[in-house]
C-alpha positions in Angstrom: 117.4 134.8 142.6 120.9 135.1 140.9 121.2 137.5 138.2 122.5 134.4 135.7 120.0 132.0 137.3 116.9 133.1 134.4 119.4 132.7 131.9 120.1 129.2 133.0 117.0 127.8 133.7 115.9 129.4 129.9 118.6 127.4 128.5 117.8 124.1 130.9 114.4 124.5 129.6 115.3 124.7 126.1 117.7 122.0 126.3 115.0 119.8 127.4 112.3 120.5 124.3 115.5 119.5 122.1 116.0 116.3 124.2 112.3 115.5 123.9 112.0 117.0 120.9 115.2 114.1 119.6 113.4 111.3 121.3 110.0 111.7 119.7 111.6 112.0 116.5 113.6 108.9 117.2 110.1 106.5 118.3 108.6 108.3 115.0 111.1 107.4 113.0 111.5 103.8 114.9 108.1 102.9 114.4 107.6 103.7 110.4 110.8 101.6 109.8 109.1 98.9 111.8 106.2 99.0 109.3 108.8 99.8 106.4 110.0 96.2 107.6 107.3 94.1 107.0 106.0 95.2 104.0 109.3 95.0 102.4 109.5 91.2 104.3 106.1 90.8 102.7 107.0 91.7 99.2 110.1 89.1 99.6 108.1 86.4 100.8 105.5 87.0 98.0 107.7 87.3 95.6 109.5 83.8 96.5 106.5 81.9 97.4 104.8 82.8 93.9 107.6 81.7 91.7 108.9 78.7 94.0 104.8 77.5 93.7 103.8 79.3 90.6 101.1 81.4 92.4 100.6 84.2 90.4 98.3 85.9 92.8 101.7 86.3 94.6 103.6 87.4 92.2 101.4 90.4 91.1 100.8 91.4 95.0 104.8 91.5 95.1 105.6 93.3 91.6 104.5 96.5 89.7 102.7 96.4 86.8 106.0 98.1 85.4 108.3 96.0 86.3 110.1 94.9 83.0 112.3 91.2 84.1 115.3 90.4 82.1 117.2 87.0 82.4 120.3 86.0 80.6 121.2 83.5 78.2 124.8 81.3 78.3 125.5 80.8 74.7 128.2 78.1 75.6 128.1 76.2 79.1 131.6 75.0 80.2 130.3 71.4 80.0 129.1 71.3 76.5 131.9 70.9 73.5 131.2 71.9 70.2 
């Protein structure tokens, strides 16, 4: 055995726990965003469907309780003269 050979094959090693270490990480990471995804696609599609059909089972599955909505108001529309 080469006197630099321990120090390379310490370093290979390590090397390779930070490869798998990255990887696992990555799936980890993959796999919450996958769930991330559908709730959030969920939430949309509730959202939508409840006002669109005026299900308000929907609605409140898709919105806090805290949720304060504001709309807006045109005062004059562009087709109406005074």
């Amino acid at each position: 055995m080469l006197p630099g050979s321990v120090f390379f094959t310490y370093h290979k090693y390590t090397a390779m726990k930070k490869i798998i270490s990255f990887l696992l990480l990555c799936a980890i990471v993959k796999f919450s965003a996958g769930q991330e995804k559908e709730k959030i696609e969920k939430a949309c599609l509730n959202y939508l469907e409840g006002f669109y059909e005026g299900d308000t089972t929907k609605l409140i599955d898709a919105l806090k309780p805290s949720l304060y909505k504001f709309g807006y108001v045109l005062l004059s529309y562009p087709f109406m003269q005074n």
